[in-house]
TIMAR-274354 format. One record per residue (C-alpha): x negated, y negated, z negated; residue in three letters. Coordinates in steps of 0.2 Angstrom, whole numbers. Layout:
N
PT,X,Y,Z,ALA
...
***
This chain:
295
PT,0,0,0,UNK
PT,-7,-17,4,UNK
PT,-13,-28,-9,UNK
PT,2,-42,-14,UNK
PT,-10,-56,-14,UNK
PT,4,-70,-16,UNK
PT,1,-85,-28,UNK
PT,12,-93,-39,UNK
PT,11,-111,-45,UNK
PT,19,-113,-63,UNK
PT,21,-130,-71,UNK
PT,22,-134,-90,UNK
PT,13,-115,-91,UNK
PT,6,-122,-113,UNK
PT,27,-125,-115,UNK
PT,41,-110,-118,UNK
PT,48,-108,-102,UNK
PT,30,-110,-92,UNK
PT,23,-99,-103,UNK
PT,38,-87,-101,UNK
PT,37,-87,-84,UNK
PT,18,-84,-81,UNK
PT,20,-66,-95,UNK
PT,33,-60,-83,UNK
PT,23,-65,-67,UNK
PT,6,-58,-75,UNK
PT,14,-42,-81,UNK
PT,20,-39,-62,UNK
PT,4,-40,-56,UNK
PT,5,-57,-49,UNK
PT,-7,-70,-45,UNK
PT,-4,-86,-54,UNK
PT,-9,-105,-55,UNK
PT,-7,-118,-69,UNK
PT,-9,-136,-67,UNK
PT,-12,-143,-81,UNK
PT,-16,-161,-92,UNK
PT,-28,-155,-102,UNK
PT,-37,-139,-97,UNK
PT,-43,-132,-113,UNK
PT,-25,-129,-121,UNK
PT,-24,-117,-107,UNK
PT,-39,-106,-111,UNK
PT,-29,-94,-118,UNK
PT,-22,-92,-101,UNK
PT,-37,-95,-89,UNK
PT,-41,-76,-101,UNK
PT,-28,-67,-94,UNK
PT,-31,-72,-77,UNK
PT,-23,-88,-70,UNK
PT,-30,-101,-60,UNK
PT,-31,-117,-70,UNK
PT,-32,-132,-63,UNK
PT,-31,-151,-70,UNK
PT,-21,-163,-66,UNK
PT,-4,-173,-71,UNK
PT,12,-173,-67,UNK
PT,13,-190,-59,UNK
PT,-1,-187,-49,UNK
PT,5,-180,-31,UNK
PT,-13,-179,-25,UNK
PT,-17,-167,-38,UNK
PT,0,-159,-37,UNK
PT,-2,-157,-19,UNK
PT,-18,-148,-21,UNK
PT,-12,-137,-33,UNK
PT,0,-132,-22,UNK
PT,-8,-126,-8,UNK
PT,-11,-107,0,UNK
PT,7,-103,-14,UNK
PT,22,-92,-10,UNK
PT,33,-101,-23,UNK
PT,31,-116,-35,UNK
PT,43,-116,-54,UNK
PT,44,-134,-57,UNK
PT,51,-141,-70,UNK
PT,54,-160,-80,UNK
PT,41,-165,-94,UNK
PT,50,-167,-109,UNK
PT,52,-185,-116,UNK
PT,60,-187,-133,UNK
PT,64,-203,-130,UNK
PT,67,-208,-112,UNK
PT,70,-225,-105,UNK
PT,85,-231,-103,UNK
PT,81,-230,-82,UNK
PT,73,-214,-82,UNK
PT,59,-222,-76,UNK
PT,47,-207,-83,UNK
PT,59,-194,-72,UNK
PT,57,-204,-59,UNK
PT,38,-205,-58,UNK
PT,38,-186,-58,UNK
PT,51,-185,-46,UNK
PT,43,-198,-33,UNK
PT,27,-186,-36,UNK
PT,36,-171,-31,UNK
PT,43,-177,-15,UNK
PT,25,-185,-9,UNK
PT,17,-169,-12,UNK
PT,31,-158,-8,UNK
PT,30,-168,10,UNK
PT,12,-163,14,UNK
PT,15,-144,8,UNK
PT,32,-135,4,UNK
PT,31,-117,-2,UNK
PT,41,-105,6,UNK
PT,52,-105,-11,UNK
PT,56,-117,-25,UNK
PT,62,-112,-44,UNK
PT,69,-126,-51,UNK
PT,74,-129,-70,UNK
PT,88,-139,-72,UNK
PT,100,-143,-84,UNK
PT,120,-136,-87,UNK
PT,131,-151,-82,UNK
PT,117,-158,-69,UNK
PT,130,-158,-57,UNK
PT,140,-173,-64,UNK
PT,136,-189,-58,UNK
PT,136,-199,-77,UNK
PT,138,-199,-96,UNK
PT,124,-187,-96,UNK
PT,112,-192,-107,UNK
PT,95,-184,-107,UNK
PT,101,-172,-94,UNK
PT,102,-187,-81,UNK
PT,83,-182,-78,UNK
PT,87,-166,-71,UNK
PT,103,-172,-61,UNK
PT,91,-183,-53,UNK
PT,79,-170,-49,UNK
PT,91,-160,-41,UNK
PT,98,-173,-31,UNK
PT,80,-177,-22,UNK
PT,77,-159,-19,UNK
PT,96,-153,-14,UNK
PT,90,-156,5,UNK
PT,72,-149,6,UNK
PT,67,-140,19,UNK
PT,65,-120,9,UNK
PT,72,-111,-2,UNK
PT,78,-117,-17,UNK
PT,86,-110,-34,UNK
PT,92,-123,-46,UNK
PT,93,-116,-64,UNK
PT,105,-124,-74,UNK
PT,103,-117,-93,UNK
PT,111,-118,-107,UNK
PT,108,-127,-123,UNK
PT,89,-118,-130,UNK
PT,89,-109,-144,UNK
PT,74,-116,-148,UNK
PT,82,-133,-152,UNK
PT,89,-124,-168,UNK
PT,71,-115,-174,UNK
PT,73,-129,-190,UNK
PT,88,-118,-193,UNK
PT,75,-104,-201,UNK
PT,71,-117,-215,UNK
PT,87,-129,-220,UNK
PT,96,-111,-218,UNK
PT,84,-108,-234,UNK
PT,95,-119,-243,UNK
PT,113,-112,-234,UNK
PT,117,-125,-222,UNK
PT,113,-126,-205,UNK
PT,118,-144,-198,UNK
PT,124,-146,-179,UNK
PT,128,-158,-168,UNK
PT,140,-147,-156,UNK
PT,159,-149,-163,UNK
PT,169,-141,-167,UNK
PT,158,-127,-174,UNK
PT,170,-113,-167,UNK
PT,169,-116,-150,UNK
PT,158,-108,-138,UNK
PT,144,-118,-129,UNK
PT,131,-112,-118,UNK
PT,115,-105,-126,UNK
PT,100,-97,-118,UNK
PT,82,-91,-125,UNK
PT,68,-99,-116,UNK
PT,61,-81,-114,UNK
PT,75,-79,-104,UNK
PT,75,-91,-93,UNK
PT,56,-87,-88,UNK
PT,61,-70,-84,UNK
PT,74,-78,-72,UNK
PT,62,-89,-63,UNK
PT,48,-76,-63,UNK
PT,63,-65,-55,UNK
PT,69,-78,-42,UNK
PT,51,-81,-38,UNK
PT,44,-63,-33,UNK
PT,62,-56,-25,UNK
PT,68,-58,-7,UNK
PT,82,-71,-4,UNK
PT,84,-88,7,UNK
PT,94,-104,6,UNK
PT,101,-113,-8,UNK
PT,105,-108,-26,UNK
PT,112,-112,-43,UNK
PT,112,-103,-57,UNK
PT,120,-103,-73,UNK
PT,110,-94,-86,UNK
PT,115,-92,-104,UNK
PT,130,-84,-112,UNK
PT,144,-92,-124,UNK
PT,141,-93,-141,UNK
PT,146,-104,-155,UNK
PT,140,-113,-168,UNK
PT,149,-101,-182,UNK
PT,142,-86,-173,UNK
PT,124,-90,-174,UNK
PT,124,-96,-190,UNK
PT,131,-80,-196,UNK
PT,116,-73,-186,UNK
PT,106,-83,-194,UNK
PT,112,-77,-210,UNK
PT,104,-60,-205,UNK
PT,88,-62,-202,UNK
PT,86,-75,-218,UNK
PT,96,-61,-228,UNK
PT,109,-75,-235,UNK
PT,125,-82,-233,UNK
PT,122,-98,-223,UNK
PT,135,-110,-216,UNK
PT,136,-121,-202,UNK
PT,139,-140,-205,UNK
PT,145,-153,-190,UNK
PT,133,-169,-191,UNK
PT,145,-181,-192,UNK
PT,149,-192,-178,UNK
PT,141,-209,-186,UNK
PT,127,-202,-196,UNK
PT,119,-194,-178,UNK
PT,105,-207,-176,UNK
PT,99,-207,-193,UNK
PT,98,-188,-195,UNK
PT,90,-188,-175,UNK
PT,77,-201,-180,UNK
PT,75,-190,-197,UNK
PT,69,-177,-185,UNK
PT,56,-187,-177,UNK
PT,64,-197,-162,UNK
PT,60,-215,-162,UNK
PT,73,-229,-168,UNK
PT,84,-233,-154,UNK
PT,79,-218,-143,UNK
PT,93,-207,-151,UNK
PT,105,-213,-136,UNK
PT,100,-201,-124,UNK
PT,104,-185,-136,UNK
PT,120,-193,-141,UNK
PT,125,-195,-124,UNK
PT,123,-176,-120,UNK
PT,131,-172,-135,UNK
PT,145,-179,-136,UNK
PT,147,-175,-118,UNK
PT,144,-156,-121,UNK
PT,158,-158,-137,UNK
PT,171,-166,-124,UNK
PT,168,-152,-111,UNK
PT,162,-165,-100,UNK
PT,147,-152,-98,UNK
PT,147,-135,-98,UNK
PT,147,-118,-88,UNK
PT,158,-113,-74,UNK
PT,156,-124,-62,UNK
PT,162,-120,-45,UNK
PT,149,-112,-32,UNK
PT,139,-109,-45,UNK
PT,131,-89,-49,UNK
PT,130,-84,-68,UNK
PT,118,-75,-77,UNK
PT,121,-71,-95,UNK
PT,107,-71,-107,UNK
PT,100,-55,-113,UNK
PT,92,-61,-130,UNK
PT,104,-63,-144,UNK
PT,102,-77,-157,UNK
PT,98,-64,-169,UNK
PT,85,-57,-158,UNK
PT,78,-75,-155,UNK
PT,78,-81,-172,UNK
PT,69,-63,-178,UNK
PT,56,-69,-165,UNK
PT,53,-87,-171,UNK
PT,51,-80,-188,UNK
PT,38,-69,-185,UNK
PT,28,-83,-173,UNK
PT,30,-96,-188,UNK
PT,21,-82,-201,UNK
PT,4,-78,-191,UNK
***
C-alpha cells in the first residue's frame, strides 16, 4: 500500500480543540503541522512528530507559508475574553485568512464555528465566528463549518465551588436543555472531516442536549456529594464575570450570548444543517478534568 503522505495544517494546536485534533490525526498515522506564536509551548508536540512552525495569526505571509504542500487546514478563531465592541481582533484574523487563503487553498477546510453563527445579530462573542463564516461561505474548496455547542470546559470551575454544593450558571432556566460538547469531541470531528472523502459545503452541529440540572447532578458523581445548580441572576452577571477574570466593561460580549442562548435566540436545529451528537458525557468530561488538575 502506498505511503499516505498527506499533511495537515492545525491552528491553536497548545489549545483544547487544536490539541484534540492533532492526537486524533497523529494516532491515524497522519502528518501534521502547527503554526504557532511562540514555538517552545509546542515542544511537547514538535516530540511526537509535528511540524512546527512560527508565526501569528494576523500574519497572512506566515500563514500562507504554513499552508503550503497541505491536504486540509482546521482553522479556527483565537479566543479573546474581551473583544472590542467592532470585532476588530476577528477581523484582523479574518482579513489574514482570505489573503493567504488567496495565494494557496487546500483541497479541504475544517472550520470551528459557533451554534447560532448563522444569525445575523444579538450574538455576542459568537459574532466572531458568524463573521468568519460569512467570508469563507464562498471559497473556492471544500468546506465544513462546525457549529458546537456550549464547551464543557467553560464549567471545569464547577470541580471546585461544587466543593461547597453550588454550581452557579448563567443558562436559565436550569431545566432546560442547551447544547454542550467536550472539546475532545469536537477534535475528533475535525480530525474526521479532515482525513475522509467528501466535497462541497457543510455544517455541522455537534453536541448533544443537556441541561444545567443534569450536569450538575453529574457533577455530583464524580465529587461524591450532593451539589446543586444556581442561575446567576440576571443583574449580578457582570460582577460575577469580572470575578472570574474578564475586564470591567468587557462582560458585554458574554452577556449577549447568554442571554441569547436563554431566549432560544441560539441553539441547535437549524435547518440544512447535519447533527452530530457528542459521545463524552459530562460525567465522563468532568472525571477527565479531575484527573488533569491532580498531576
Amino acid at each position: 500500500m502506498e505511503e499516505d503522505k498527506s499533511m495537515y495544517l492545525v491552528l491553536g494546536i497548545t489549545g483544547h480543540v487544536g490539541g484534540s485534533a492533532a492526537r486524533h490525526l497523529l494516532e491515524q498515522g497522519k502528518r501534521v503541522r502547527a503554526m504557532v506564536r511562540d514555538e517552545t509551548k509546542a515542544a511537547a508536540w514538535s516530540a511526537r512528530g509535528v511540524e512546527v512552525v512560527k508565526g501569528e495569526w494576523q500574519d497572512s505571509a506566515a500563514l500562507t507559508k504554513a499552508l503550503e504542500g497541505v491536504t486540509g487546514a482546521y482553522l479556527m478563531m483565537p479566543p479573546t475574553q474581551a473583544p472590542s465592541k467592532d470585532f476588530r481582533e476577528a477581523k484582523a484574523v479574518i482579513a489574514s485568512y482570505q489573503e493567504a487563503l488567496s495565494k494557496v487553498l487546500p483541497s479541504k477546510l475544517i472550520v470551528l464555528s459557533s451554534m447560532g453563527s448563522e444569525k445575523p445579530d444579538k450574538l455576542g462573542a459568537i459574532t466572531a465566528t458568524h463573521l468568519l463564516e460569512q467570508a469563507l461561505w464562498n471559497i473556492a474548496t471544500s468546506v465544513a463549518f462546525v457549529r458546537a455547542g456550549s464547551f464543557y470546559e467553560n464549567l471545569t470551575y464547577g470541580l471546585q465551588s461544587g466543593q461547597g454544593g453550588v454550581l452557579p450558571v448563567f443558562w436559565s432556566p436550569t431545566g432546560r436543555k442547551i447544547p454542550a460538547v467536550a472539546t475532545e469531541d469536537i477534535g475528533a470531528e475535525v480530525s474526521k472531516l479532515l482525513t475522509t472523502g467528501w466535497s462541497g459545503r457543510r455544517i455541522i452541529e455537534l453536541g448533544s442536549m443537556v441541561s444545567p440540572e443534569e450536569i450538575v447532578h453529574q457533577l455530583g458523581e464524580v465529587l461524591g456529594k450532593e451539589v446543586t445548580v444556581q442561575a446567576v441572576p440576571r443583574d449580578a452577571w457582570a460582577a460575577t464575570l469580572e470575578g472570574m477574570g474578564i475586564p470591567p466593561g468587557g462582560t458585554w460580549a458574554f452577556e449577549e450570548m447568554a442571554d441569547s442562548v436563554n431566549s432560544g435566540w441560539i441553539g441547535f436545529g437549524v435547518e440544512g444543517t447535519e447533527r452530530v451528537e457528542g459521545t463524552v458525557t459530562a460525567k465522563q468530561f468532568f472525571v477527565a478534568a479531575q484527573k488533569a488538575l491532580q498531576k
